[in-house]
N, C-alpha and C positions, 0 to 999 in steps of 0.2 A: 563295212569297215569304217571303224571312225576312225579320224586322223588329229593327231596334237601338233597344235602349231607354240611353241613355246618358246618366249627369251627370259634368261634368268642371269641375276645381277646380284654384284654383292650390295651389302647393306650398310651403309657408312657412319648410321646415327639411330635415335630411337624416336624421332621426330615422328613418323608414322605410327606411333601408340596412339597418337590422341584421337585418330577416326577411326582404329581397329576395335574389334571385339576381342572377347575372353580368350579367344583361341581354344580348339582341340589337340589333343594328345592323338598323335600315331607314332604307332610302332609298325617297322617293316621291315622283312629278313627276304632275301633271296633265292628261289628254290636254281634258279641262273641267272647268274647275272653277264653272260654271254650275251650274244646276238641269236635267237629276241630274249628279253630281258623277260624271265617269269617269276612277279614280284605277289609276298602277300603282306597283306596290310590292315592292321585292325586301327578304325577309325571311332573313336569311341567305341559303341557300342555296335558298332554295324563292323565290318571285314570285309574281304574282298583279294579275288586276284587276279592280279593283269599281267597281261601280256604287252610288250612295245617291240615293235621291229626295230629295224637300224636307224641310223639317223640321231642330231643334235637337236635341230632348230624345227625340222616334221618329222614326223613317224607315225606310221598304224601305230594304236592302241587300241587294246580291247581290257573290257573289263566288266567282272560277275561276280554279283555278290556271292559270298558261301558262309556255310553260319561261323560266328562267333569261335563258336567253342574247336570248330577245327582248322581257325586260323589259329588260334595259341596251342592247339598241338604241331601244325606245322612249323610255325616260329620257335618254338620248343626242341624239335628233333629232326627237323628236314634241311632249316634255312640256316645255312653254317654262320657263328657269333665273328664279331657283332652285329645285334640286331640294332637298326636304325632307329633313333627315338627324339622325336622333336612335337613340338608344340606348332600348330599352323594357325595363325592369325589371317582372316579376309577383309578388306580394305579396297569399298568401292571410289573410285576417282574418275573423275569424268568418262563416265558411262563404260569402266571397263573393272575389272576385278584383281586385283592383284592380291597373293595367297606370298603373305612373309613366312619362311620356316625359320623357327629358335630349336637350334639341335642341343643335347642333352649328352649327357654320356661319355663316348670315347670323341664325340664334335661338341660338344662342350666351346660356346664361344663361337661357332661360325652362324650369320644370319644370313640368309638366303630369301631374295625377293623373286617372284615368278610371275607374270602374266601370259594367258591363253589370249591369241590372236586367231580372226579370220584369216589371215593370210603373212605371208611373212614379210611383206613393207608393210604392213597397216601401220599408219603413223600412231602412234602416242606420247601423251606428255610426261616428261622423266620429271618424278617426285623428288626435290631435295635431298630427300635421303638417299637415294640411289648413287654405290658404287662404280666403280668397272663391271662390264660386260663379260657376263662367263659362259656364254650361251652354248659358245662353240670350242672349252675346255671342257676336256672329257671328265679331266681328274672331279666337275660339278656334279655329276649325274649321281643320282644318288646309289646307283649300282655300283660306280667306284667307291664313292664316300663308306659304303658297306664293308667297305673291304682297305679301307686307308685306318692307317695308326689312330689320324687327329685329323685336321683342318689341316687341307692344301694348302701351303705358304710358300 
């Protein structure tokens, strides 16, 4: 079983462009977005679906790739609209990874900062750009966001 140790922040500036790359485009729709969350996801060219148990800040997740072409039948006709659609930029900082999402679409305008932790004190240094903490707001997860008008405000 792997486990996600995850805090996610909002994004307050665009200061963080200047050591990210091009970013990827994903798209991801829902097949539940209940407890456990059964998400598919096409990431470029590669797809994928996962599973995440309960939980904010840890949760099991699991995840397997499946081709391409039967994740955009599923996102097409399984995962009820709107389908998820943001750009993911990675931005390494003092030896940790942080993955900024730009949402497109009906989130249009909301930026989302994420880093995976070993553990859930693992200290890290908070980027300038960094927001409020939305770790432990549900309305962030992006199984809600699937399912919200716009951006939580």
């Amino acid at each position: 079983m792997g486990t996600e140790i995850e805090r996610k922040f909002l994004v307050t500036s665009g200061i963080w462009r200047a050591g990210a790359g091009p970013g990827i485009r994903l798209r991801q729709g829902y097949l539940h977005a209940g407890t456990p969350v059964v998400r598919i996801r096409q990431a470029g060219e590669l797809a994928f679906l996962t599973i995440k148990g309960p939980g904010l800040l840890a949760r099991a997740e699991y995840e397997y790739p499946i081709p391409p072409e039967d994740a955009e039948a599923m996102l097409a006709s399984l995962c009820p609209p709107p389908i998820i659609d943001k750009t993911r930029h990675r931005l390494a900082l003092d030896g940790l990874t942080w993955e900024i999402d730009e949402f497109a679409g009906h989130l249009a305008g909301l930026v989302l900062a994420e880093i995976e932790l070993a553990s859930p004190d693992e200290p890290f240094a908070r980027p300038a750009w960094l927001g409020s903490e939305v770790t432990e707001d549900p309305r962030y997860q992006n199984a809600a966001l699937s399912r919200a008008p716009g951006p939580p405000g």
